[in-house]
N, C-alpha and C positions, 0 to 999 in steps of 0.2 A: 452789291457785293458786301458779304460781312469783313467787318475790317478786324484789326487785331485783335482792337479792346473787346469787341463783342465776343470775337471768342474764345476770350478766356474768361468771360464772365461769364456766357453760356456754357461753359465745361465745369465750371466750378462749379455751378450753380447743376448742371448734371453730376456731378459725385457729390452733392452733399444731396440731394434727394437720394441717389442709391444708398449710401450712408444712412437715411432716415429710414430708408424700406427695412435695411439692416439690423437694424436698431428698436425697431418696434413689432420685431417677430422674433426673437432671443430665442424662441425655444427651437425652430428650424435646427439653433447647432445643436441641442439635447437630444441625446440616445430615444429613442420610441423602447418602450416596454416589449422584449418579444411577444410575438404570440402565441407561441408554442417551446417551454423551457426543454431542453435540452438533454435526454437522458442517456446514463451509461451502467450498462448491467455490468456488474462482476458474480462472474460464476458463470457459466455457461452450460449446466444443468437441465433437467427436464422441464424445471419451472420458467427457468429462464427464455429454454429454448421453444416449450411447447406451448406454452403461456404465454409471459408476459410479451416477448417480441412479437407475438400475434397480436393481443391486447391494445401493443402503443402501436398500433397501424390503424386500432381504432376509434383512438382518443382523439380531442379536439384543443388541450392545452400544454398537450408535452408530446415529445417525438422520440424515440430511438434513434443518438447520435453516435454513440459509442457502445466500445465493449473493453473488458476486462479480463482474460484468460491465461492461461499457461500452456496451451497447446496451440502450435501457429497452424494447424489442419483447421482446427474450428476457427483460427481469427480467418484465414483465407476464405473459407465458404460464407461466414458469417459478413466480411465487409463485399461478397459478390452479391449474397441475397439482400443485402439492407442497403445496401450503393452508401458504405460508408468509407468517410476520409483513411488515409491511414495515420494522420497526428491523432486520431480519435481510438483506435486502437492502440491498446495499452497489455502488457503481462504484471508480474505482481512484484517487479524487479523497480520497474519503471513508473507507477502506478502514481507516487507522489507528487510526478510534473506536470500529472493535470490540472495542479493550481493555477498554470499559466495557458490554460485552455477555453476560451471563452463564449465554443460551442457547448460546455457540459455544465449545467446548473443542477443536475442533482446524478449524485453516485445511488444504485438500487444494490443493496447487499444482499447478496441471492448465494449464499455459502452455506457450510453445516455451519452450527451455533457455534460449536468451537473458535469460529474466525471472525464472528459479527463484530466483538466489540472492537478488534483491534483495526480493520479495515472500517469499521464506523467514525474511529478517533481519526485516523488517518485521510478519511474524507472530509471529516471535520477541518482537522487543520490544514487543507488543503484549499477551505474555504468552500466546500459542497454543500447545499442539503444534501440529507440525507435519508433515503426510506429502508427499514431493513426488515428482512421477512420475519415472522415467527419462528421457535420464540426469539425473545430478541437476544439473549445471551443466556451461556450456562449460570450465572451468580447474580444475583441482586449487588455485589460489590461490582462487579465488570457492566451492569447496565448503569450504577451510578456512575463509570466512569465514562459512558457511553454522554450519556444527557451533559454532563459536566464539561467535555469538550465541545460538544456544540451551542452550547449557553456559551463557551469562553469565545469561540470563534464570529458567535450570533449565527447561526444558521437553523434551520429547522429541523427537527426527524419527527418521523415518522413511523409507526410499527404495521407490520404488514398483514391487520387485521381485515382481510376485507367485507365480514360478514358487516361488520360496524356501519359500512355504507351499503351494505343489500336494504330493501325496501320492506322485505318481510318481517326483517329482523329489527328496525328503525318502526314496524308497526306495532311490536309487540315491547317494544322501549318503550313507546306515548301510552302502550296499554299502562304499562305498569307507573309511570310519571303520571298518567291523568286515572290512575287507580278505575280503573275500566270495568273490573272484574273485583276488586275492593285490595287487600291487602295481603302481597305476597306471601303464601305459606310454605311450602316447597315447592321445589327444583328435581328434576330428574332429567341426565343429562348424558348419553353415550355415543361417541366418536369413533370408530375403528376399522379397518379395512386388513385383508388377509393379504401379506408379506410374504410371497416364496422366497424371494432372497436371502440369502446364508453369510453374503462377504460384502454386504451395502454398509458405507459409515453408519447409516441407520443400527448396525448393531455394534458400531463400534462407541464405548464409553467416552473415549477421549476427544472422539470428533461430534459430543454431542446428541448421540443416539438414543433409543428407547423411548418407547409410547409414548410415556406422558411429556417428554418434550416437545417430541414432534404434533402428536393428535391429542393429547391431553390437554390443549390449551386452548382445543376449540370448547371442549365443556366447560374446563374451569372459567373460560371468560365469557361463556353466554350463563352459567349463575351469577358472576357478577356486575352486568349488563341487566340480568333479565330483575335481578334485587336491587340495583343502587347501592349493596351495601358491599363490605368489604369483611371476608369470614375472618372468624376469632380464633376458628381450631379446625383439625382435620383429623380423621383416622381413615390410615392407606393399607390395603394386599397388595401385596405384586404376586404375579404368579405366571408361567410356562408353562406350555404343551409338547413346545420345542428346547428343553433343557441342552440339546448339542449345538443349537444353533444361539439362541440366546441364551450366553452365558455374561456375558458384561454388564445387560444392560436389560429392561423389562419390556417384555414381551404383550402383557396387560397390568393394566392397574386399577381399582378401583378403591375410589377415595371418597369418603361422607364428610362434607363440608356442614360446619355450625355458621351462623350469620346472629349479630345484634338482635335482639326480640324473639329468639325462640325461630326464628328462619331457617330452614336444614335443605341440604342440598344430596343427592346421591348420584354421583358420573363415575363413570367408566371409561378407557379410552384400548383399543390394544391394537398390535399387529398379527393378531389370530383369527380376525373374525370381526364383518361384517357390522359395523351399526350409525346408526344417523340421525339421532331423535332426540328431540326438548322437549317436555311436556312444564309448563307453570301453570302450579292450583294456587287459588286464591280462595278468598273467604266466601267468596260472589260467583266464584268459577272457575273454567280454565279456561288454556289454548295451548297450542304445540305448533311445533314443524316438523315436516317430516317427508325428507331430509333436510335438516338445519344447516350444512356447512356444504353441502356438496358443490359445486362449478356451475351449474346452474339449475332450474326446477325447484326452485324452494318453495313448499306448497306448507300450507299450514291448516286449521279447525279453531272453532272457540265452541264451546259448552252449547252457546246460544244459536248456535248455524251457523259462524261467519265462516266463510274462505276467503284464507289469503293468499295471493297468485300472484300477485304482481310482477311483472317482468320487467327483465332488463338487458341490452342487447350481450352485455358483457360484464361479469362484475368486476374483472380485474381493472377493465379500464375505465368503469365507474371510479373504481379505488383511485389509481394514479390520476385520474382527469379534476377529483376532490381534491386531493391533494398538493396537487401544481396550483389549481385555484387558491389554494392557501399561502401556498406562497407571492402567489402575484399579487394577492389582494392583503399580503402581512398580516393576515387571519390566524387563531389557533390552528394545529394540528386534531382532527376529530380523533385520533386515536395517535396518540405523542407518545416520546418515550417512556411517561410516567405508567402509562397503562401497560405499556410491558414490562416494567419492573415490578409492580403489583402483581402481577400474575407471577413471576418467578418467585417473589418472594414466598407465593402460595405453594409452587411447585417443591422449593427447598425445602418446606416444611414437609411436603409427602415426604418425601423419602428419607425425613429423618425419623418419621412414624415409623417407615418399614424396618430400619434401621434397627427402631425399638420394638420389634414384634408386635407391631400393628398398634402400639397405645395412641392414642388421643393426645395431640400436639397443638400446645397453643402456638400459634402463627405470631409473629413479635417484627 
């Protein structure tokens, strides 16, 4: 029979072993890294709807948690088809208490440009990443104040360039970094698709509208992708087919970009018509895509027989699956805010060309 003494030595001596187990695995109480970060669209749009929530069903490091809207029709279909919470569903009334939400790691800003920067700050200091589509805002003043609260908050963004991470277009980058074809000489670049719509924010001024915001920025940033460099000067047309319908805002544009060492660029971008094509000549050759920005099929040529094909199951969830990775891994952003305020800074200069009857604008 154990008598007293033993057993309260033998019980001591059992909690200080359990004590030791405790003690020599610390990290059992420490949070595990998710696996999968946590997203919330605001906008509930065609990209939103048609895209990307398709997308993050087929991603492997982030998931569709939330949503973000102004219509409670769309929040109710939208948390039946995604079996989402309803603390996850948000309008834009409510929208800042998802700081204390600790399913949503990054807000995706899926709005006309008019609303990106102030909903980018807003998720910023709400303590979100942040990814927000192209462009990234109407002013190079409102994208610096975009970067500058998420530097203040320390969070990441991200601009929602997703050709940056397509494979064709990552091929024809190593062309140009490993001078493949020799020394970039020009760029020839046009983006465009034919618009029936008359009453789309797309033609409204104030929420953001006209070509060269919306598809103009697929050209202007595969020249400055496809050259490394960053242009010095621009001369812009805008011009109409549908003067009743676009009247605020332009319907096409084409703008000749100058680049450092005599580099010249010529793109186009409109909402009257059709187009999808890069061509880069070099001093040793060339290559193209075509179509260069489209959702998927991105086929390219080089001078010397190459074809480029590479597939990919999705590119949007290429995009966001890069991206999440960046964050978990406290990696750069491959395409950060910086690279879309470069691009508007280019865009402001067009239309201060048009502005001036087409002269030649030095970019500053």
């Amino acid at each position: 029979m154990i008598n007293r003494r033993k057993f309260i030595q033998r019980s001591l001596a059992a909690g200080a072993g359990l004590w030791a187990t405790h003690s020599a695995f610390p990290s059992i109480l420490i949070p595990q890294q998710k696996q999968k970060l946590g997203i919330a669209l605001v906008g509930l749009g065609y990209y939103s709807t048609d895209i990307l929530a398709p997308a993050l069903q087929l991603t492997s490091h982030c998931e569709l948690k939330g949503i973000v809207t102004g219509s409670p029709s769309k929040a109710e279909q939208w948390k039946k088809q995604y079996r989402l919470a309803d603390k996850n569903i948000y309008n834009y009334q409510n929208f800042d208490s998802v700081a204390n939400n600790p399913d949503i790691d990054v807000i995706y800003v899926v709005l006309p440009p008019s609303m990106h920067a102030e909903y980018t700050i807003r998720a910023a200091k709400a303590g979100k990443h942040v990814w927000c589509e192209k462009p990234m805002a109407m002013t190079v003043q409102e994208c610096q104040s975009m970067i500058d609260a998420c530097k203040a908050s320390k969070v990441s963004l991200a601009i929602g360039y997703r050709m940056q991470h397509e494979p064709n277009t990552q091929q024809i980058i190593r062309f140009r970094k490993e001078l493949t074809y020799g020394k970039v000489l020009r760029i020839e670049a046009a983006a465009g698709y034919f618009d029936g719509r008359s009453n789309h924010w797309k033609q409204q001024k104030k929420m953001g509208g006209g070509a060269m915001y919306d598809m103009g920025v697929y050209p202007l940033n595969a020249t400055r992708y496809s050259t490394g460099l960053e242009p010095i000067a621009v001369s812009a047309r805008q011009s109409t087919t549908r003067p009743q319908i676009y009247t605020e805002v332009d319907e096409t544009m084409q703008f000749d970009l100058e680049f450092p060492g005599g580099v010249t660029a010529r793109c186009e971008t409109s909402f009257g018509k059709g187009m999808n094509d890069l061509k880069v000549t070099c001093d040793k050759g060339w290559y193209s895509l075509s179509p260069f920005q489209a959702y998927s099929g991105i086929r390219g040529t080089t001078s010397d027989g190459r074809v480029l094909n590479a597939s990919i199951p999705n590119q949007q969830a290429k995009q966001m699956d890069d991206d999440a990775l960046s964050i978990k891994n406290k990696a750069p952003m491959l395409v950060p805010g910086e690279e879309g305020l470069r691009d508007i800074r280019v865009v402001e200069a067009v239309y201060r060309s048009v502005a001036a009857g087409s002269r030649r604008v030095v970019i500053s």
